[in-house]
N, C-alpha and C positions, 0 to 999 in steps of 0.2 A: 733727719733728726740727729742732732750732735749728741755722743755719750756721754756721759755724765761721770768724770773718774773724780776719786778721791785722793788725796794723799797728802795733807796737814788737817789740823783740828779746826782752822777757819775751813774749810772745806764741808769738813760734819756739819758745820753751825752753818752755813748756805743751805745744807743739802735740808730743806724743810718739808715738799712735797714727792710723794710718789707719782714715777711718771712713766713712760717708755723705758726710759735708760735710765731708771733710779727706782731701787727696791730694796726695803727695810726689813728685816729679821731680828727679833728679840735677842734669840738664842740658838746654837745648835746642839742638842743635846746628843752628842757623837755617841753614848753608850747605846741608843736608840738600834734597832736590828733594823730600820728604815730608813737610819738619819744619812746614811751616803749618799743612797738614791734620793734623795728628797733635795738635801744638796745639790748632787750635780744636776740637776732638773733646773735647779735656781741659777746654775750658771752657766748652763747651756741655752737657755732662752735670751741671753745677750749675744752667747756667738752666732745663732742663728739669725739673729735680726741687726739691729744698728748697735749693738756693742751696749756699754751702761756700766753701771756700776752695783753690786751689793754691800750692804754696810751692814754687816754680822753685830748685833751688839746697838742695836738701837730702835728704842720701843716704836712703838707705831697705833697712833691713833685716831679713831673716823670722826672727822670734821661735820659735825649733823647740818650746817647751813651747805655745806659744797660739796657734801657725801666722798671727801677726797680723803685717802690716807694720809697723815702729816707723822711729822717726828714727835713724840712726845716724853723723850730723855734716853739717858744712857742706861743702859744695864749691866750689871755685874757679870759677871761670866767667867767662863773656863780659861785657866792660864793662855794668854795670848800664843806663845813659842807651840804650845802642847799643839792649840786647835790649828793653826796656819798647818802643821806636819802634820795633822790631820785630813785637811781639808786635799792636801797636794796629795796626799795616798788614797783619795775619795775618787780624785781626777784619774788621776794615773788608775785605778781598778776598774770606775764605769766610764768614761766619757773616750771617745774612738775620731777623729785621733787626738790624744791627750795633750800635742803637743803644742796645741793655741797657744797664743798668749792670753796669761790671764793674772798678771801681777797681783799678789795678795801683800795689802800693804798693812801694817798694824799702827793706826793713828792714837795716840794717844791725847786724851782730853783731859783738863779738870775734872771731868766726872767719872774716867772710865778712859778702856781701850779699847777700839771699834774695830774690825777690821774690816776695811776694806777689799772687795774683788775686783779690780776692774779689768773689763772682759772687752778687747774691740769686736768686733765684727770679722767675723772668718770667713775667708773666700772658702774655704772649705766645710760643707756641710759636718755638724756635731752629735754624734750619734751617743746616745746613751743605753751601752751593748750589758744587759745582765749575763754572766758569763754559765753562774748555776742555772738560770731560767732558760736560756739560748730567745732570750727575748731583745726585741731592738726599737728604742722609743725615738723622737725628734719634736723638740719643745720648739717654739717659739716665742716673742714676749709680744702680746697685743694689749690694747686701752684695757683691756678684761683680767689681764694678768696674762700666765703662762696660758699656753695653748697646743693639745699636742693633734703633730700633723699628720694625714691619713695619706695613703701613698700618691692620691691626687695632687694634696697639698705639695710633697714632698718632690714630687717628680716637676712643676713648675717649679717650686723654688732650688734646685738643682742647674732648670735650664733659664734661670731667669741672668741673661748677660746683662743687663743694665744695674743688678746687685755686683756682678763679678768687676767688671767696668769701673763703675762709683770706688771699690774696693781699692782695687789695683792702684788706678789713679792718687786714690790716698794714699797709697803706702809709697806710691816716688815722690808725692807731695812732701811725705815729711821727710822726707831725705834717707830712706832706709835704699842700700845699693841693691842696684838692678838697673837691666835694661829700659830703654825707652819703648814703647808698644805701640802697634797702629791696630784699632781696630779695622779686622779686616772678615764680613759676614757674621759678624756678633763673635768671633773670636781674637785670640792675642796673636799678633806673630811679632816676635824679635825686630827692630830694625836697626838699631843700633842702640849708643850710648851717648845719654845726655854730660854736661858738664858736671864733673864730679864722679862721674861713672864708670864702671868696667877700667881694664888694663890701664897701667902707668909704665911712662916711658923712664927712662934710667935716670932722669934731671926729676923723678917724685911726681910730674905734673900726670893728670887725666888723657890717653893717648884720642 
C-alpha cells in the first residue's frame, strides 16, 4: 500500500476517500484533557503500518450507497501556527520514540487551512507511553480504522522481517545515505556502499 502524503491544495482536493493511508478529522480540540492522546493514536497507527497521511481540518462524511468515508469540506479551525506547536508537543510527550518522521505540513485552500501529517512507516515500532498512567498502548491502522495491539499482535509485528526489509529497501530507494544490506537469515548486515554512498575520496567523488 503506497501512503498517501499531502502537501499542496490540489492534494486536499484528490484526497476524497478514506483509506489505509488516508484519514480525515474535522477538528482537534487541544483544550480537551483527552485531545493528545487521541491525537497521537491517529498518528501512530500510520507509523505502525504502511505510513499515510492525516488531514486535520476536513469534514468527513458516510457515503450511504458505498458505506465509505469521503471529504465533505473544509473546516474552520484553530490558528494553523498555534495547533501544528501543538500537535509536535503532543508527539514529543506521548509517542516513544518521538523521533519518526512525521512532517506536519499546513496546506492552505480557498476554503481553509488543512493540515497535513504525513507519517511514513517506521522501521521502529511506535509506542504510545502515558507517562502519569505508567500505561503503554500500540495502534495500528486496519480497513476498520485504528486497532490496538495485544502483546501477540505486537510481538509478530516486532519480528516481522519482511516489514523491516520492504522498509529499509525504501529508504536506499529514495536515496536517503546508508549502507548497501544483504539480507542474511531475515536480518541486515553491512556490506558495503552503493553509488552515492558512504566515504568521499579527496576529488568530492563516492569512495
Amino acid at each position: 500500500m503506497v501512503p498517501h502524503y499531502v502537501n499542496t491544495a490540489s492534494d486536499v482536493i484528490a484526497a476524497v476517500v478514506e483509506s489505509l493511508v488516508l484519514d480525515f478529522k474535522e477538528r482537534v480540540d487541544h483544550q480537551a484533557p483527552t485531545a493528545a492522546r487521541e491525537f497521537c493514536h491517529d498518528v501512530a497507527q500510520f507509523a505502525n503500518t504502511d505510513g499515510g497521511g492525516l488531514l486535520v481540518g476536513v469534514i468527513e462524511k458516510l457515503d450511504p450507497v458505498t458505506n465509505l468515508k469521503k471529504a465533505g469540506g473544509i473546516a474552520s479551525g484553530a490558528d494553523p501556527d498555534e495547533l501544528k506547536a501543538w500537535m509536535e508537543q503532543a508527539i514529543a510527550n506521548y509517542l516513544v520514540p518521538s523521533t519518526f518522521s512525521h512532517p506536519i505540513v499546513p496546506v492552505v485552500t480557498p476554503r481553509g487551512t488543512v493540515l497535513a501529517v504525513n507519517i511514513p512507516a517506521s522501521q521502529h515500532t511506535v509506542y504510545l507511553w502515558d507517562r502519569a498512567q505508567h500505561t503503554m498502548e500500540v495502534v495500528r491502522r486496519t480497513s476498520h480504522g485504528k486497532d490496538w495491539m495485544n502483546p501477540d499482535d505486537l510481538e509478530r509485528h516486532m519480528m516481522n522481517g519482511s516489514r523491516a526489509t520492504r522498509l529499509r529497501i525504501e529508504e536506499v530507494v529514495a536515496g536517503r545515505k546508508g549502507p548497501l544490506v544483504e539480507i542474511v537469515g531475515g536480518a541486515f548486515a553491512p556490506v558495503g556502499y552503493g553509488e552515492g554512498f558512504g566515504p568521499t575520496a579527496p576529488n568530492g567523488a563516492p569512495q
